[in-house]
C-alpha positions as CSV (number, residue, x, y, z in Angstrom):
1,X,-38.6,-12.5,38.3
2,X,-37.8,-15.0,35.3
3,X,-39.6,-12.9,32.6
4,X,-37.6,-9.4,34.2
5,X,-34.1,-11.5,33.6
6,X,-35.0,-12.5,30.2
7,X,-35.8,-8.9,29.0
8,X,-32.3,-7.5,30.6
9,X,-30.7,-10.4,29.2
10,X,-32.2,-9.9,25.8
11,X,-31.8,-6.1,26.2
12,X,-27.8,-6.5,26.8
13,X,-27.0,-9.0,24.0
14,X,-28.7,-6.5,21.1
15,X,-27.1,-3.9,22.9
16,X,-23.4,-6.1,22.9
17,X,-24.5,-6.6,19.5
18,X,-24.8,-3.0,18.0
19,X,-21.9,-2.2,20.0
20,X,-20.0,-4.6,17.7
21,X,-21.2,-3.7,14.8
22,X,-20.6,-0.2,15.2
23,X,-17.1,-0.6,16.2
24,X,-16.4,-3.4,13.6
25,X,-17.8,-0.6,10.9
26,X,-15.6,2.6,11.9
27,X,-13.0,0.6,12.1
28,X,-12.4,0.0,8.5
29,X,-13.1,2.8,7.3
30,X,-10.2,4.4,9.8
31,X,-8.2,1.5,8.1
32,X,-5.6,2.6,5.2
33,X,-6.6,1.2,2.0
34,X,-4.6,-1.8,0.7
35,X,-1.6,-0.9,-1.3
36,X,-0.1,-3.1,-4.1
37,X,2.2,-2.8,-6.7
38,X,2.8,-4.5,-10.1
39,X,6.2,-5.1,-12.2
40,X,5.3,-3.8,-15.9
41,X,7.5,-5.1,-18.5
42,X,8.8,-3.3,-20.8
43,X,10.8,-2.7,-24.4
44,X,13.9,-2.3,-22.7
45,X,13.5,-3.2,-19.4
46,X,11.0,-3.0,-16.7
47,X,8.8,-0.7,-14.5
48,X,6.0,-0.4,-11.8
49,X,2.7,0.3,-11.0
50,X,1.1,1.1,-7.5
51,X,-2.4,0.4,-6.8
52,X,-4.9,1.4,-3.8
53,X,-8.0,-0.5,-3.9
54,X,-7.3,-1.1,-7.6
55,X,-6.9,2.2,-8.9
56,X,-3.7,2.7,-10.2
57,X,-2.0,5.5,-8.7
58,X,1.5,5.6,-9.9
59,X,2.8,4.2,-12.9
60,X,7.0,4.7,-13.1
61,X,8.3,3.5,-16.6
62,X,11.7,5.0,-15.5
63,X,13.9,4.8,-12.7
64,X,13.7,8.0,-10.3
65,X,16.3,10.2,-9.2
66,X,18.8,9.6,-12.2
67,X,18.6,11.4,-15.7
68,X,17.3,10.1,-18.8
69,X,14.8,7.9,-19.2
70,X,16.1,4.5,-18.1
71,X,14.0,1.9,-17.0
72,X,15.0,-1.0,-14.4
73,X,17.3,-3.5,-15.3
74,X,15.7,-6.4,-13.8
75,X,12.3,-7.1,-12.4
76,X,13.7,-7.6,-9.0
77,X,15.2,-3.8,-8.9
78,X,11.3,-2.3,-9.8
79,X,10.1,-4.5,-7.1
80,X,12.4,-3.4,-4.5
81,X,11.7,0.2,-5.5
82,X,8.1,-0.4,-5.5
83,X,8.1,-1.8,-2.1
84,X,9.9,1.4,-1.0
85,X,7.5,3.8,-2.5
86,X,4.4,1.8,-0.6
87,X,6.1,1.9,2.5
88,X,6.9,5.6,2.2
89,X,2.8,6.3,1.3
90,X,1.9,4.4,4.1
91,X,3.5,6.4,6.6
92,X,2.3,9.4,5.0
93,X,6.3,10.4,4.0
94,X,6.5,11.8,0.5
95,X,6.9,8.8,-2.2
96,X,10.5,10.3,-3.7
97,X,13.1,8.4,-4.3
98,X,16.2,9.6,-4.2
99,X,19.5,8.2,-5.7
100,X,20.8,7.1,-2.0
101,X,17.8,5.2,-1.4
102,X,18.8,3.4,-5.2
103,X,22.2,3.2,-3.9
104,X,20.8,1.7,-0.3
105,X,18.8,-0.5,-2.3
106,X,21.6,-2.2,-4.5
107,X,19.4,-0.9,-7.9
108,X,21.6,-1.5,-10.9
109,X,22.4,2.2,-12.8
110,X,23.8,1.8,-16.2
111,X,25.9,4.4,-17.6
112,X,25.7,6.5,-14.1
């Protein structure tokens, strides 16, 4: 009767044990990649780059939504932006900004 409670006992800890490591490993891959961004400086001004698993995916010299080719005034206003587009890709809503959201967001527009 000992040796017969070993081998169940034996037989349900591998078993508990697969059964973690199975769930542990289709669990990350159902994870989302990590997102990170990056403030670029620039000539005039500054930008941002968004990364996923450290490919760069988006690289904005230029702040959206307005015309021209302006870039950000300060390196705080292409981090706030940034932040936005990453939250926006993570909850699988189109990355667009749009000039309310720069408005919302207190993002300094020269000359607009």
């Amino acid at each position: 009767m000992g040796k017969a409670i070993k081998i169940t006992t034996v037989c349900l800890l591998t078993g508990l044990a697969l059964s973690v490591f199975f769930l542990l490993k289709y669990k990350k891959r159902e994870q989302t990649p990590p997102l990170y961004s990056k403030v670029i400086k620039l000539e005039e001004g500054y930008g941002y780059q968004i990364f996923m698993n450290d490919k760069l995916l988006v690289q904005q010299e230029f702040i959206p939504a307005i015309k021209g080719k302006t870039p950000f005034q300060s390196e705080k206003d292409a981090e706030k932006v940034a932040k936005s587009v990453i939250r926006k890709i993570q909850g699988k809503i189109s990355p667009e900004i749009t000039l309310q959201e720069l408005n919302q967001l207190d993002i300094v527009l020269l000359g607009q």
